[in-house]
TIDRENDREN-766591 format. One record per residue (C-alpha): residue number from 1; residue in three letters; x negated, y, z negated. Coordinates in Angstrom, 3 decimals, m for minus. Layout:
<sites>
+-----+------+----------+----------+----------+
: seq : type :       xx :       yy :       zz :
+-----+------+----------+----------+----------+
: NUM :  ALA :        X :        Y :        Z :
...
+-----+------+----------+----------+----------+
</sites>
This chain:
<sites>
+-----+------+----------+----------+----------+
: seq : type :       xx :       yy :       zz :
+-----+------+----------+----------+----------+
:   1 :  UNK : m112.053 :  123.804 :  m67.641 :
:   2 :  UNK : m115.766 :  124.514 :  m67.786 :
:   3 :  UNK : m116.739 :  120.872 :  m68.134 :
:   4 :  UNK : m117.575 :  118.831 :  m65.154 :
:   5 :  UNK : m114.720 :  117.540 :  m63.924 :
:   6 :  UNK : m114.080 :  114.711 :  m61.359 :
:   7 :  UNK : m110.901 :  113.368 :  m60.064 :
:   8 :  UNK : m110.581 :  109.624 :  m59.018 :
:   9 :  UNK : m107.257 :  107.957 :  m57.329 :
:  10 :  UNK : m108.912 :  104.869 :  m55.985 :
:  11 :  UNK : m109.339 :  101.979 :  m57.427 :
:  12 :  UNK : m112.304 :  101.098 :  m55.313 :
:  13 :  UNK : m114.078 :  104.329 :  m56.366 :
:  14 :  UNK : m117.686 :  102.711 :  m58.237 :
:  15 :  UNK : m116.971 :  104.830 :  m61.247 :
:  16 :  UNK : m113.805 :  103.355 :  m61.907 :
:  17 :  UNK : m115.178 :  100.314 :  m61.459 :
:  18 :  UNK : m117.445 :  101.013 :  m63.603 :
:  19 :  UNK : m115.072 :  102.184 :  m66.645 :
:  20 :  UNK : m112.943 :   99.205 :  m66.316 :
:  21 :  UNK : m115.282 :   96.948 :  m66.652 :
:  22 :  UNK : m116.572 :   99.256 :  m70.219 :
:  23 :  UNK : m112.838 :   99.383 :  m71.607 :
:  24 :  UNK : m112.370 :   95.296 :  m70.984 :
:  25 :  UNK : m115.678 :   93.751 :  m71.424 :
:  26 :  UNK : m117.015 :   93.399 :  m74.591 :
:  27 :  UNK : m120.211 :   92.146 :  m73.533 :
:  28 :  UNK : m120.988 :   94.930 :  m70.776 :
:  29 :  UNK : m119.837 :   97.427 :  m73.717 :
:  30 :  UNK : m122.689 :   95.991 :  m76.316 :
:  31 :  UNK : m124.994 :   95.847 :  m73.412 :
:  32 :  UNK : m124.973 :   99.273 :  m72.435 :
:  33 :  UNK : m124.537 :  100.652 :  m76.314 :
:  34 :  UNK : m121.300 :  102.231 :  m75.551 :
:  35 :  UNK : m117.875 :  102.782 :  m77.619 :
:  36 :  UNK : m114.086 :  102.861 :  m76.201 :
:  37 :  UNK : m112.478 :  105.755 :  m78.360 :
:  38 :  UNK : m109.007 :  105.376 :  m77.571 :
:  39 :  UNK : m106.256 :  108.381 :  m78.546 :
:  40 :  UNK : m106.497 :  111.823 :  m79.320 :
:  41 :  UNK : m106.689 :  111.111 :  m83.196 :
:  42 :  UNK : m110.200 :  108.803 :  m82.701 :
:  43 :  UNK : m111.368 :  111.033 :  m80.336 :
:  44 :  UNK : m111.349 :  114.163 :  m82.219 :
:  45 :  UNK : m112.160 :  112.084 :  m85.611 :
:  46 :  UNK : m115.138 :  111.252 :  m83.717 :
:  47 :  UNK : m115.704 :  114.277 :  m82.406 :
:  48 :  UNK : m116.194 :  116.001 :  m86.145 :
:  49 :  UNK : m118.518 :  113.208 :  m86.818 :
:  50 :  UNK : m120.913 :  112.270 :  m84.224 :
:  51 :  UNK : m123.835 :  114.419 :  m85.420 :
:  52 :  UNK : m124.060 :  112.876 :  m88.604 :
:  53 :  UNK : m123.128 :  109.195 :  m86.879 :
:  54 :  UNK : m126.403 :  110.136 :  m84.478 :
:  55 :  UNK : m124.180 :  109.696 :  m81.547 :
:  56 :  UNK : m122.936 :  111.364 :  m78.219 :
:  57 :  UNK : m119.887 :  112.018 :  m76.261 :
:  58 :  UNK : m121.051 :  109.875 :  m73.048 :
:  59 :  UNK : m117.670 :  110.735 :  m70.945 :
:  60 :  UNK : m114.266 :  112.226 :  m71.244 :
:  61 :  UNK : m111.543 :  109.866 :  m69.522 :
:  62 :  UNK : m107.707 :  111.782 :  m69.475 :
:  63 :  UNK : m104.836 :  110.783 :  m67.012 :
:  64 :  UNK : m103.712 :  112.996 :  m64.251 :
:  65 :  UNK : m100.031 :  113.555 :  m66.201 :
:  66 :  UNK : m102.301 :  113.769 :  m69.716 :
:  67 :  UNK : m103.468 :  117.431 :  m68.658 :
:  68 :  UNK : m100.506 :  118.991 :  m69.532 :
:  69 :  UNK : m100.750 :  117.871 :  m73.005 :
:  70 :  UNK : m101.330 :  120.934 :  m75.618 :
:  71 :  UNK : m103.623 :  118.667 :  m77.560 :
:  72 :  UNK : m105.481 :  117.340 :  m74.454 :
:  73 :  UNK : m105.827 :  120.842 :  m73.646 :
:  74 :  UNK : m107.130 :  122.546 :  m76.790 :
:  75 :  UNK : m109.690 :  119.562 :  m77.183 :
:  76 :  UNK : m110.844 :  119.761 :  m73.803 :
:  77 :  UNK : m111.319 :  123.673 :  m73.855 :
:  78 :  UNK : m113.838 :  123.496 :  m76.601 :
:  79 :  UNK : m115.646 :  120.571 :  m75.787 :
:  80 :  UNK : m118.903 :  121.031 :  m74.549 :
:  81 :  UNK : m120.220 :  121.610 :  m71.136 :
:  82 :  UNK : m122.537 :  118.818 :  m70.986 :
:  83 :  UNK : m119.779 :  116.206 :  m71.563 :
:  84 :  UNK : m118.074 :  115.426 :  m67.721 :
:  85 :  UNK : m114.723 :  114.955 :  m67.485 :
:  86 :  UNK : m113.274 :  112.259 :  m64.984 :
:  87 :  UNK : m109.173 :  112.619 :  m64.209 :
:  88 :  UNK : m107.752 :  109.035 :  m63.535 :
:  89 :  UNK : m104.690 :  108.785 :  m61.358 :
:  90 :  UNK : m102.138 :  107.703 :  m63.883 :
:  91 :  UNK : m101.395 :  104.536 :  m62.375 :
:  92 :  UNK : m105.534 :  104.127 :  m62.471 :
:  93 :  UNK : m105.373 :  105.019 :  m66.147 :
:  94 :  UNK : m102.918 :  102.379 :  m66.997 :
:  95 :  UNK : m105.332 :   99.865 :  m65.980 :
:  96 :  UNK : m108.494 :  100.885 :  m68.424 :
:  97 :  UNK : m105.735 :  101.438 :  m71.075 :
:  98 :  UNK : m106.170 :   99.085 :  m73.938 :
:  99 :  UNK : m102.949 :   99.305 :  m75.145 :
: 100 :  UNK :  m99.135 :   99.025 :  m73.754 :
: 101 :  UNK :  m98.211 :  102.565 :  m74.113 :
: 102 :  UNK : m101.567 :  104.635 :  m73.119 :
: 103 :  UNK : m102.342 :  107.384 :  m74.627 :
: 104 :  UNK : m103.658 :  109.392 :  m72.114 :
: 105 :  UNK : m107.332 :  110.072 :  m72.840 :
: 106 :  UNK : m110.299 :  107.472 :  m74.049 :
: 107 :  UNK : m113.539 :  109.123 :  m74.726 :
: 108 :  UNK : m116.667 :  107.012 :  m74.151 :
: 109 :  UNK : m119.477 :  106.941 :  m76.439 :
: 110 :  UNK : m123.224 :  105.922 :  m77.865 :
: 111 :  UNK : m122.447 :  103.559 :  m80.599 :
: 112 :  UNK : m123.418 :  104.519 :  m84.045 :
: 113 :  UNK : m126.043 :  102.913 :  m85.634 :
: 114 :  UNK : m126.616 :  103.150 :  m89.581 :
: 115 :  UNK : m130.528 :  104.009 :  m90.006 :
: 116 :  UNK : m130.150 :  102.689 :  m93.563 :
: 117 :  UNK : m130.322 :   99.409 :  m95.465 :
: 118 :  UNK : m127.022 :   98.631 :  m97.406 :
: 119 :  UNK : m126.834 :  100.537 : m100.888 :
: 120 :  UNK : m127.107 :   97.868 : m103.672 :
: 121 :  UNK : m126.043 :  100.516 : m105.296 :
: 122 :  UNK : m122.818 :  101.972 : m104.597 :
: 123 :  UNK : m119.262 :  100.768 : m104.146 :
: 124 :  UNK : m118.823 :   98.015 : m101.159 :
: 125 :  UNK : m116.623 :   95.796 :  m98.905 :
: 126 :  UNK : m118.036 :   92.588 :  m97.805 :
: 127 :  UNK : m116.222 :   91.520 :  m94.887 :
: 128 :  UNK : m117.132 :   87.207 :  m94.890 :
: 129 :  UNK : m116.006 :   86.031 :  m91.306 :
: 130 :  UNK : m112.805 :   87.798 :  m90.808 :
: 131 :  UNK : m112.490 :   86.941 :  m87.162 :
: 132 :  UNK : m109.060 :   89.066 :  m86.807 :
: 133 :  UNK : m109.500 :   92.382 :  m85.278 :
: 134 :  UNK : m106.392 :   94.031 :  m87.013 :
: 135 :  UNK : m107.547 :   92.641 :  m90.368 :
: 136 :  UNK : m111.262 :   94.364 :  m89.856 :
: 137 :  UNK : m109.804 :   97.610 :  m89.135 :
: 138 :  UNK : m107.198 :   97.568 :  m91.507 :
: 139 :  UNK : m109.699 :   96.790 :  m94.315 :
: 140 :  UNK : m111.898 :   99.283 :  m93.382 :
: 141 :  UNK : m109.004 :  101.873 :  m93.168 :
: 142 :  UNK : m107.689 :  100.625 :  m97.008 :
: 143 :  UNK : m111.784 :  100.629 :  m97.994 :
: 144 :  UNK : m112.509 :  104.625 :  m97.006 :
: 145 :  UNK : m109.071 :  105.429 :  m98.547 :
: 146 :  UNK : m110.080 :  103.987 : m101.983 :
: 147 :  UNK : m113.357 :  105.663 : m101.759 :
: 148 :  UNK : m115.425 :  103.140 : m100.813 :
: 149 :  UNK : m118.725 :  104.225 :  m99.192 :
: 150 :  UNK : m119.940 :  101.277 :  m96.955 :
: 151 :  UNK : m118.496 :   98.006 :  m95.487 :
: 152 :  UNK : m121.192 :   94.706 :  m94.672 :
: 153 :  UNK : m119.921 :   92.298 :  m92.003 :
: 154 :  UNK : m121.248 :   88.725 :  m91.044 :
: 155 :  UNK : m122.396 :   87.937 :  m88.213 :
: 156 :  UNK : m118.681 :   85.739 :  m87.496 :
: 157 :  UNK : m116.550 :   88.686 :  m88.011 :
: 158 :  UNK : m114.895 :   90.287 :  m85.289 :
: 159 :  UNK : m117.292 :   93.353 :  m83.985 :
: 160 :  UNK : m116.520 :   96.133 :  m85.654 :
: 161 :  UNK : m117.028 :   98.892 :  m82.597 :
: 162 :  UNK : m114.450 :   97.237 :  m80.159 :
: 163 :  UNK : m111.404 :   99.359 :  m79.409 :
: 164 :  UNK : m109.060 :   96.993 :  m81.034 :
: 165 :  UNK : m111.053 :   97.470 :  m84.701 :
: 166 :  UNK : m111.389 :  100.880 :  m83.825 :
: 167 :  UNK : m107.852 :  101.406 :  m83.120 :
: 168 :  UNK : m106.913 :   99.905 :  m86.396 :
: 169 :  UNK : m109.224 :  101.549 :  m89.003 :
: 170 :  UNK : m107.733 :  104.879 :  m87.395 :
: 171 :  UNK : m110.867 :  106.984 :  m88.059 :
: 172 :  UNK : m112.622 :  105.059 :  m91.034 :
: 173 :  UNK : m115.713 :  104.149 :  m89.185 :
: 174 :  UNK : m116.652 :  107.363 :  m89.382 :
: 175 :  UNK : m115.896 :  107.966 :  m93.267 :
: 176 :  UNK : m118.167 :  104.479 :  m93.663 :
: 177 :  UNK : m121.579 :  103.583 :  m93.434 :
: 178 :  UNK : m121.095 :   99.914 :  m91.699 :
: 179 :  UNK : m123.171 :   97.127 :  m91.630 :
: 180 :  UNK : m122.939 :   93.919 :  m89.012 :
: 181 :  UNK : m124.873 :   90.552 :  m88.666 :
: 182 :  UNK : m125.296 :   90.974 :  m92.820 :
: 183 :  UNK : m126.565 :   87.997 :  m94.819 :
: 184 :  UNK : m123.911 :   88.466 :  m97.695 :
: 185 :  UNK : m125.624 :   86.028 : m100.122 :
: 186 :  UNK : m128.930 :   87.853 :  m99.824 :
: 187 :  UNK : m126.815 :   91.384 : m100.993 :
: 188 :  UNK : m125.238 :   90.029 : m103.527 :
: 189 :  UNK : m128.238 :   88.843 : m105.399 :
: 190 :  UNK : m129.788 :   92.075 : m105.148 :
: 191 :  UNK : m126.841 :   94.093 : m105.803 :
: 192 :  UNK : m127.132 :   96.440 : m109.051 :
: 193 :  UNK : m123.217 :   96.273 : m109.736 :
: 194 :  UNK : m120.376 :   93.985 : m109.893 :
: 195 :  UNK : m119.425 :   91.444 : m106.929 :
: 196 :  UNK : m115.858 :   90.337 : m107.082 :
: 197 :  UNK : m114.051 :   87.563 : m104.906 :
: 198 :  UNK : m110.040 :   87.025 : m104.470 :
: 199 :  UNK : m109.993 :   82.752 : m105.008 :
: 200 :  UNK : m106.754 :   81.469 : m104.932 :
: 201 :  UNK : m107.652 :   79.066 : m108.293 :
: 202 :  UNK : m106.101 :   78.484 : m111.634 :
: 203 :  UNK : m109.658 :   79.480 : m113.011 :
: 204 :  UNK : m110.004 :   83.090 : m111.229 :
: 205 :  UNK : m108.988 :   86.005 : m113.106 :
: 206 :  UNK : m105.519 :   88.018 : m112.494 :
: 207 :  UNK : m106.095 :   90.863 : m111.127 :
: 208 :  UNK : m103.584 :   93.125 : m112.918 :
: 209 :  UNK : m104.513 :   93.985 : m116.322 :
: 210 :  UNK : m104.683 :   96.731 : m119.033 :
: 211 :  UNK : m108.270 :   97.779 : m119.974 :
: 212 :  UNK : m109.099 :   94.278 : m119.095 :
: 213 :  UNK : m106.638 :   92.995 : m121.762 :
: 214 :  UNK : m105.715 :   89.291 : m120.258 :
: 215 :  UNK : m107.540 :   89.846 : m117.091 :
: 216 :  UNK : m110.146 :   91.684 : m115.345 :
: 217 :  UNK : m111.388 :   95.077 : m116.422 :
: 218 :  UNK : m112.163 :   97.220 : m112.997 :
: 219 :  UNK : m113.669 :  100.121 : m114.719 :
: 220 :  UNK : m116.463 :   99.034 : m116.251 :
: 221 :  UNK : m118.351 :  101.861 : m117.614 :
: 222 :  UNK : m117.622 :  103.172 : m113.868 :
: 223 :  UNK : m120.627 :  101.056 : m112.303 :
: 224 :  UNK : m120.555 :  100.457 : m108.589 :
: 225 :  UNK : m118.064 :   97.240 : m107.528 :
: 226 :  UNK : m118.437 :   94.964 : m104.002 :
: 227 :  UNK : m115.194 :   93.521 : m102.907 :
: 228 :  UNK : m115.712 :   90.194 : m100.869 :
: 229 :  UNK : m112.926 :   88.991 :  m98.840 :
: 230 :  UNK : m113.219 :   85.897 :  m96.472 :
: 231 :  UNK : m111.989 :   84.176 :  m93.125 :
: 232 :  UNK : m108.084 :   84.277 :  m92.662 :
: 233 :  UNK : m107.714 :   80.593 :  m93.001 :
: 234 :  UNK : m110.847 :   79.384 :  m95.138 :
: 235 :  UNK : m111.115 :   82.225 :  m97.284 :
: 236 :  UNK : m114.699 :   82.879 :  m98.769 :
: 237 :  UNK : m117.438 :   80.067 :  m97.916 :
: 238 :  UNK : m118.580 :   78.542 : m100.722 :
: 239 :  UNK : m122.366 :   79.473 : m100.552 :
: 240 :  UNK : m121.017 :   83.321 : m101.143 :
: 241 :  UNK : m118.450 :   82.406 : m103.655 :
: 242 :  UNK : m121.260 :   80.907 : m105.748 :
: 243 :  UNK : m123.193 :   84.164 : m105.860 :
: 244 :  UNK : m119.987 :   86.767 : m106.895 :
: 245 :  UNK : m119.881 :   87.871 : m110.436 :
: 246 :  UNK : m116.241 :   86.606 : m110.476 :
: 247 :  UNK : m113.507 :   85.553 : m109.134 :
: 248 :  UNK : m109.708 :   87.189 : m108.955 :
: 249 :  UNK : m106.336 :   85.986 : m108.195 :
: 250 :  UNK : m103.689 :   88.256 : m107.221 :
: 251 :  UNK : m100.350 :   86.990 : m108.824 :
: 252 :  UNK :  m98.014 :   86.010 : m106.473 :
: 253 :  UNK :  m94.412 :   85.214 : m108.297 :
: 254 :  UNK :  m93.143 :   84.631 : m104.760 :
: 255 :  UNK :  m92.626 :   81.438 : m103.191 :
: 256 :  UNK :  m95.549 :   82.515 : m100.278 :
: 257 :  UNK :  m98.631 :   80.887 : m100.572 :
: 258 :  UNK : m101.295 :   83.589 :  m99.630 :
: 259 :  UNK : m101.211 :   87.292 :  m98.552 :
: 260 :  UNK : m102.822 :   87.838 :  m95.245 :
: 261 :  UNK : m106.275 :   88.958 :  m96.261 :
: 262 :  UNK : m105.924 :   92.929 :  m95.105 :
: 263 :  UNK : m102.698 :   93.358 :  m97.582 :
: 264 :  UNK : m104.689 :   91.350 : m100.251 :
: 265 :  UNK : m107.647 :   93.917 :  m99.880 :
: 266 :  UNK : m105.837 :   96.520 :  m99.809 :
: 267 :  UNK : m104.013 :   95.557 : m103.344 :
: 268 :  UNK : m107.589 :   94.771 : m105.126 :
: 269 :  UNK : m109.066 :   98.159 : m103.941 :
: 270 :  UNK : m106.592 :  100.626 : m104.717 :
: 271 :  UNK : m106.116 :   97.973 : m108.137 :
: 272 :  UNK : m110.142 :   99.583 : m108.543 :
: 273 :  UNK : m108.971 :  102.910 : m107.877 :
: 274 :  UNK : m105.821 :  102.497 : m110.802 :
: 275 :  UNK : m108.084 :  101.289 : m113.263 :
: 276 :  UNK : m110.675 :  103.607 : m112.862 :
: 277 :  UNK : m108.124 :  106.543 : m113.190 :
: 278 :  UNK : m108.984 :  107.744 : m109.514 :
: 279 :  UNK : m112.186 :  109.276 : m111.019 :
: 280 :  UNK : m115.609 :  108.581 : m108.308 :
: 281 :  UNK : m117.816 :  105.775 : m109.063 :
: 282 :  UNK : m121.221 :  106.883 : m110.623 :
: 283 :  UNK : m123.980 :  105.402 : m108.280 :
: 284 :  UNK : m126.612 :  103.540 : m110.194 :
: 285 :  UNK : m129.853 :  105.185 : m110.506 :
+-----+------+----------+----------+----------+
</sites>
């Protein structure tokens, strides 16, 4: 391997130290500006996307065992010289690993930063104190699926850079421009399409329709749509709900009494895709 490459096995070693306390502490992790990539899938999806993200590859962190991985080893032959490599004991590993079964290699990066307002223009997901980690990065996974080019997060969501968010959206953050500590009310009434809300209400729209016939038309001359979706157990706050251009119901013949809110996004965006015939939004001018 060209790269600079340092072995640790101790666990009193200041590096490690160091990298355990960037893989478990969320605080130290904002503080320093630093992302937990964790898995050869988010490392390499980051990889292909940190020059347009305006971020770096900080460090490379594999397990001994990891090395003899054919994946480990193609990435790590063309990664750059610049980026040092540190080789964990395995046992060392398993202690910075985030998750039960580790993978083998994190990578440790700047975070992103979007050097952009939000688009009041093109197709969003507002994200209204979803405090669920799973549920963020699932929605952001279903959101860059459907097409959808940006994602605006309160300040009470979960943070959408920690490993666990990461790990879920599998890759979207970097398909997404993404948006924290957002005042949602304050993008909504500046937003040049339509803002939509799932209300589980006798007065809210059904979501399924034809054309709009007996329900709510999606298409809409193809102008730009924000999805708003709200807390796991008190939904939308009523401040936000106030400002949407309406609100949907997803029919539910079943005897549950809600969806958990990453399945319900997921129906109302790929609903948007279906009714606009999978043809691209046209941005507003």
């Amino acid at each position: 391997m060209k790269q600079r490459v340092k072995s640790l096995a101790s666990r009193d070693n200041p590096h490690f130290k160091a990298l355990k306390k960037i893989c478990h502490n969320g605080h130290a992790r904002r503080a320093a500006g630093i992302i937990v990539l964790d898995g050869m899938h988010l490392v390499e999806s980051y990889t292909e996307s940190c020059l347009r993200l305006g971020s770096r590859l900080e460090e490379i962190v594999i397990a001994d065992s990891a090395q003899d991985k054919p994946e480990v080893a193609r990435y790590l032959a063309v990664l750059p010289a610049n980026v040092p490599v540190t080789v964990l004991a395995d046992r060392l590993f398993d202690e910075l690993a985030l998750v039960r079964s580790p993978s083998g290699i994190l990578a440790l990066a700047t975070r992103p930063s979007c050097p952009t307002a939000p688009d009041a223009a093109s197709d969003a997901v507002l994200l209204d104190g979803i405090q669920d980690p799973g549920n963020v990065g699932s929605i952001l996974r279903s959101a860059a699926a459907a097409g959808f080019s940006q994602a605006l997060l309160t300040a009470d969501c979960a943070q959408a850079w920690s490993p666990k968010v990461l790990r879920a959206a599998m890759g979207a953050h970097f398909l997404l421009s993404i948006h924290e500590n957002v005042d949602l009310c304050a993008f909504i009434n500046r937003y040049c399409g339509r803002t939509l809300a799932t209300m589980l209400n006798a007065a809210s729209y059904p979501l399924f329709s034809t054309d709009g016939f007996d329900g709510i038309d999606l298409a809409q001359s193809m102008r730009p749509i924000a999805w708003v979706f709200g807390n796991e157990g008190q939904g939308i706050r009523p401040a936000v709900a106030a400002c949407v251009s309406c609100c949907v119901r997803i029919p539910m013949p079943g005897a549950a009494e809600s969806l958990n809110v990453a399945a319900a996004a997921a129906i109302c965006l790929f609903e948007t895709v279906r009714q606009r015939g999978w043809a691209s939004p046209q941005r507003v001018p």
